[in-house]
N, C-alpha and C positions, 0 to 999 in steps of 0.2 A: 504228479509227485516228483522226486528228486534221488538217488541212489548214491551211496557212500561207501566205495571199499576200502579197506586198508586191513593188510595181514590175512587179504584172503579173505576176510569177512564181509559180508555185504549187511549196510542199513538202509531201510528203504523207507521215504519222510513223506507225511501225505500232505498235500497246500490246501484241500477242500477238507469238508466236515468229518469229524470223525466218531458221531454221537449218531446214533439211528434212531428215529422215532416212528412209526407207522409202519412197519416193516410189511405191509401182508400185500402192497401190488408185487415188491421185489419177489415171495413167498411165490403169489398168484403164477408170474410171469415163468420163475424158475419149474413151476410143478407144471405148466402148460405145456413148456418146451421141452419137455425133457425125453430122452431116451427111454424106452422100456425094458432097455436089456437088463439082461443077471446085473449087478453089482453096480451098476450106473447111480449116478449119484445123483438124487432129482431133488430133494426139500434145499431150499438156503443153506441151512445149518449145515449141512453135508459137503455143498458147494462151497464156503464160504467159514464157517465155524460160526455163527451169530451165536450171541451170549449177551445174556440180562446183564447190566450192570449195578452193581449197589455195592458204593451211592453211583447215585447218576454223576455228579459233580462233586465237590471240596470247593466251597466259597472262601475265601480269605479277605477280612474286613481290615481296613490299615490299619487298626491297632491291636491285629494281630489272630484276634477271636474268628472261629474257624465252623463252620457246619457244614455238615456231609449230608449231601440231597439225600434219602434212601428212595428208593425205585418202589411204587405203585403201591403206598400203605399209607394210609391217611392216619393212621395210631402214631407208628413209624415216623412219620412228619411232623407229626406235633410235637411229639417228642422232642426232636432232635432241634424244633427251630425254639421252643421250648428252652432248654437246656444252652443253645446256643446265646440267643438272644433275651432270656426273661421270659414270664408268664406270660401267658398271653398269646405273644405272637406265634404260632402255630394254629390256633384259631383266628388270628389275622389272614396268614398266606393262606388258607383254606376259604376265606370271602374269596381268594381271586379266583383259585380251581374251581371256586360252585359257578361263581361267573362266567368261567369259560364254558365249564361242563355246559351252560344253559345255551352261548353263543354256538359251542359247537352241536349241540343238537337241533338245534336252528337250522342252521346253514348245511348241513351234512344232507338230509334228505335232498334237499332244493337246488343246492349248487355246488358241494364236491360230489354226489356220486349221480349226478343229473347231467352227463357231457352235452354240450351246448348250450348248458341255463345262462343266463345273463340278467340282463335290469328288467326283463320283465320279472322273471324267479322273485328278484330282489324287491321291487317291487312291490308284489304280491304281499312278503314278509312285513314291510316294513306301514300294509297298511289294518293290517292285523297286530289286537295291544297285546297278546303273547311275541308277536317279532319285534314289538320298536320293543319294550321293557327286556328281550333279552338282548337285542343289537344296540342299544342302547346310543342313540342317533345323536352327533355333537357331544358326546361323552367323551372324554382322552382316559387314558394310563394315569395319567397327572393327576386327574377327579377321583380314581379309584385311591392312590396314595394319600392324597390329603384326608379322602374320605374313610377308609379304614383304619389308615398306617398311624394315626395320628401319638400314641402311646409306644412303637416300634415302627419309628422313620428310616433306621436302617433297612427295615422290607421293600424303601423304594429301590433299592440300590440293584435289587433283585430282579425287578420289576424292571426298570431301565436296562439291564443288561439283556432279557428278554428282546424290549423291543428293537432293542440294536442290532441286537442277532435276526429280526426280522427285516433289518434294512429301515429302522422308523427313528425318527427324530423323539426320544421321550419327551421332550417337551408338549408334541403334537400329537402321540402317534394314538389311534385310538383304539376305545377299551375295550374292543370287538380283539385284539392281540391278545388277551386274556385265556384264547385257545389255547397260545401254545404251551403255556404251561401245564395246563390240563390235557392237556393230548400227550404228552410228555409222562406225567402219574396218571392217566387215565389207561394208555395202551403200555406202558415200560419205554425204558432207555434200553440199547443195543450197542455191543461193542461190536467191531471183526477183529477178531484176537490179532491179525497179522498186516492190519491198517485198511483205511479204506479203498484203497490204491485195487484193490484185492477185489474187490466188488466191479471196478473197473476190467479186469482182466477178463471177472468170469463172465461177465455180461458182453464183452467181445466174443470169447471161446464158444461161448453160446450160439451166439449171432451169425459166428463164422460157422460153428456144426449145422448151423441150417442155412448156410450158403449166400448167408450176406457178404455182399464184395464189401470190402475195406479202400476206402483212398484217401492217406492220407498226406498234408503237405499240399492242399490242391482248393488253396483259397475262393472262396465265390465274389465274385463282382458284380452279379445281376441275378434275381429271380425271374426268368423269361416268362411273360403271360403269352394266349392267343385270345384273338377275340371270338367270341367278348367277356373278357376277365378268367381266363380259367388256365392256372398256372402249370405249363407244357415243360420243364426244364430249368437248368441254370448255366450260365456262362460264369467261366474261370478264369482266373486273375491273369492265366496266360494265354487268353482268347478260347482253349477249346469251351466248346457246348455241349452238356450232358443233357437228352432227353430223358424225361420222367412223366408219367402220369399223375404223380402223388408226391410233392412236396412238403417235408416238413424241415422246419428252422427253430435250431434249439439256440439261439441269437437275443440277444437284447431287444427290446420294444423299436430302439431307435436306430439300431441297427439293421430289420427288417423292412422299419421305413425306408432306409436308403439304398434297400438291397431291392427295396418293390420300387421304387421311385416315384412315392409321396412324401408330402410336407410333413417332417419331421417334427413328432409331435416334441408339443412344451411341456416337460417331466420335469420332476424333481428327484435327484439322483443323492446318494449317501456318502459321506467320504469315504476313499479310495480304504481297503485295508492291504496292512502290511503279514506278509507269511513270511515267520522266519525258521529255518530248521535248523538245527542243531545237533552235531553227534560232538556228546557231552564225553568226556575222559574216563574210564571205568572206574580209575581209581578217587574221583571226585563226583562222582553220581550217586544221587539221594534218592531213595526212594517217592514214587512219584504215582498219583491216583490215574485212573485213565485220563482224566479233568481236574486243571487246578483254574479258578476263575480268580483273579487279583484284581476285588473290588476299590475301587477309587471313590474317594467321597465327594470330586469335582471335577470327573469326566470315565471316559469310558473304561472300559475292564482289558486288563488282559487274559487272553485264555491260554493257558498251556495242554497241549495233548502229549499224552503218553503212548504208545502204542502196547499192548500186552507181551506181544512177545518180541517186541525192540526196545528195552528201558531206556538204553541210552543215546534215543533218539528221540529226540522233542522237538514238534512245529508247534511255534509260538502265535497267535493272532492276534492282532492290536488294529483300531480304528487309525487310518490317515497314513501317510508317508513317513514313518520313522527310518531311519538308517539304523543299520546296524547295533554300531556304539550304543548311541541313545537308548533303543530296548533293551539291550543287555546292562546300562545301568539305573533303568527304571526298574529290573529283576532284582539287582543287586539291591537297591534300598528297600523291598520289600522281603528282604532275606534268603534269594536264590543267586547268590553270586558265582556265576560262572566263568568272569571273564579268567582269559589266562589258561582254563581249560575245556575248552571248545576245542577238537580235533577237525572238524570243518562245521562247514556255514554255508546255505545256501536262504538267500532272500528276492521275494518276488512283491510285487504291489499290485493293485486293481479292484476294481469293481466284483462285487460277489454278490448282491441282493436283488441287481433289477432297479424299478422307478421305486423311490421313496413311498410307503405308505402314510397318507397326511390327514386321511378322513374315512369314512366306510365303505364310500363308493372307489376308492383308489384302493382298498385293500382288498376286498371281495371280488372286485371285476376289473383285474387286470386287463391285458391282451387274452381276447379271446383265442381260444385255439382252433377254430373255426373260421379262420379269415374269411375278408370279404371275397377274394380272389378266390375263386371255387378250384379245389385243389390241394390249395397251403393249407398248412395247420402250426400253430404257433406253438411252442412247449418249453418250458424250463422256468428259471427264477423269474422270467420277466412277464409268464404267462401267467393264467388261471390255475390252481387256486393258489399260488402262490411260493413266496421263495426256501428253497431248504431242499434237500437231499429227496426227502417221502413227499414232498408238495410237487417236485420236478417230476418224479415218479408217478403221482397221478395226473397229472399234465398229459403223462404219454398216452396212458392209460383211456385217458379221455379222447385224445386222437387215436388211437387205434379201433375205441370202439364208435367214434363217428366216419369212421373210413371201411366200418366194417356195415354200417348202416346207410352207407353211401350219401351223406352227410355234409 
């Protein structure tokens, strides 16, 4: 994140997600670790404030027209995409939640809460016609659009902004992504009223209460094995060596490659996004949802976050390397014009998703988190099951309980 004082006042801007979905390993981890004392503060919400959001989002369509996701009511949703868009579509975007609902009760026994499943799991699924009719094999996002959206093509806009948020080419990306919208109204949207920066502290504070060393500024240069293959340590950018038993790398796919030193697999990676923050002038700040999404009708969206109890502080998200200017007046033509009153600016670029998901076997089985190298375990956006805040979460999740299984 990034921090802005002036007059004494501090705003503090987060560069990662700031929408929670799946919240119950963060839930799991915080009620495991927790202290038993009088007044200790053990569930999430305690630690953290977590709060239902609704709506989840405010889509804004370029010509203006506007619908507010509501949180976990399929009435609710129809309604609103309803009213929004015409008859109809509300029973359109509910084909794609039955969709996912079907992929993710599919996949959910077999390979998210199954730590070490892989292509055999998959496998298994895919030769059973209850798995391929819900995985739905060689099928894209694009076949779901043309095939339901057909009377409300604006629903692809929807749809495409999804898979991008997953790191996926809409043109390619396939219709196994379908989850996440339904994971999303299936469990609820999640605010942390004080950004997600906050979630980072307490999971330090935590970590540090039960006597995890911290170092940090202390780049790795090598994953050390011993023979044969079982990962002993890591050396540092500035030659020392830290022995360990138990290696894990919350690192990109191809960065692990070159941290184990092999052949650098051939991905396919998503354009770079740009994090812009913003602390907006008080007396030109407009009220502002947790989430405004500025849908484009011939490329990607922008997201703006709000934080609850910082309004006048907005990180902006956008596909690809914009500069500054640029974003602030692709805002301004969709009617948030702020230049001129910006009290500062902080902007960053990079990689956020991991390797591109392009088919079912690159979306479902990523980097295992069980490396070959007995030891390592792999975790984060570029791993198993996948990218996003609650997918990195059970990532860990899965390596912890394969290290507790000796694994």
């Amino acid at each position: 994140g990034w921090r802005h004082e002036e007059n004494g006042e501090a705003l503090v801007f987060d560069i990662g997600a700031c929408t929670l979905t799946l919240p119950a390993a963060f839930r799991d981890l915080f009620i495991k670790t927790a202290r038993r004392s009088k007044g200790a503060a053990i569930t999430l919400e305690e630690v953290i404030g977590l709060e239902s959001l609704d709506p989840v989002r405010r889509y804004v369509f370029s010509d203006g027209t506007r619908l507010d996701l509501p949180n976990a009511s399929r009435a609710r949703l129809t309604q609103a995409f309803d009213d929004a868009l015409g008859p109809g579509a509300g029973a359109a975007w509910l084909r794609v939640i039955d969709h996912g609902s079907r992929v993710w009760n599919t996949i959910r026994p077999a390979l998210v809460e199954a730590p070490g499943s892989g292509r055999r799991e998959l496998a298994h699924l895919l030769r059973s016609r209850s798995g391929r009719a819900a995985l739905t094999p060689g099928r894209s996002l694009d076949d779901l659009t043309r095939r339901w959206f057909s009377n409300h093509p604006r629903l692809g806009l929807l749809l495409d902004d999804y898979a991008r948020r997953a790191g996926a080419d809409p043109r390619h990306a396939p219709a196994v992504l379908a989850m996440h919208p339904y994971i999303e109204h299936a469990f609820g949207a999640w605010r942390i009223p004080a950004g997600a920066h906050t979630l980072a502290i307490a999971l330090h504070t935590r970590a540090a209460e039960r006597g995890v060393e911290f170092r940090f500024n202390a780049p790795v240069a090598r994953i050390e094995t011993a023979s044969p293959g079982a990962a002993n340590g890591v050396s540092l950018a500035d030659g020392a060596r830290m022995p360990a038993d138990i290696v894990i790398a919350a690192v990109d796919t191809a960065t692990l490659a070159k941290l184990t030193g092999v052949p650098k697999p051939r991905l396919a990676y998503p354009p770079d996004a740009t994090a812009l923050c913003l602390a907006v002038d008080p007396a030109s700040a407009v009220p502002m949802p947790h989430e405004t999404v500025l849908l484009d009708d011939s490329g990607p969206a922008i997201h703006i976050h709000v934080a609850a109890q910082h309004p006048l502080a907005w990180t902006i998200h956008a596909e690809g390397n914009q500069d500054t200017d640029t974003l602030l007046g692709r805002l301004a033509r969709r009617g948030l014009d702020v230049r001129g009153k910006v009290v500062a600016r902080h902007v960053t670029t990079g990689a956020a998703y991991g390797p591109a998901p392009r088919d079912l076997r690159s979306t479902l089985l990523r980097s295992a988190v069980a490396q070959p190298v007995r030891g390592l375990y792999h975790v984060g956006a570029s791993a198993r099951p996948g990218a996003g805040l609650a997918f990195a979460a059970l990532s860990a999740w899965h390596a912890s309980e394969l290290i507790e299984a000796g694994a």
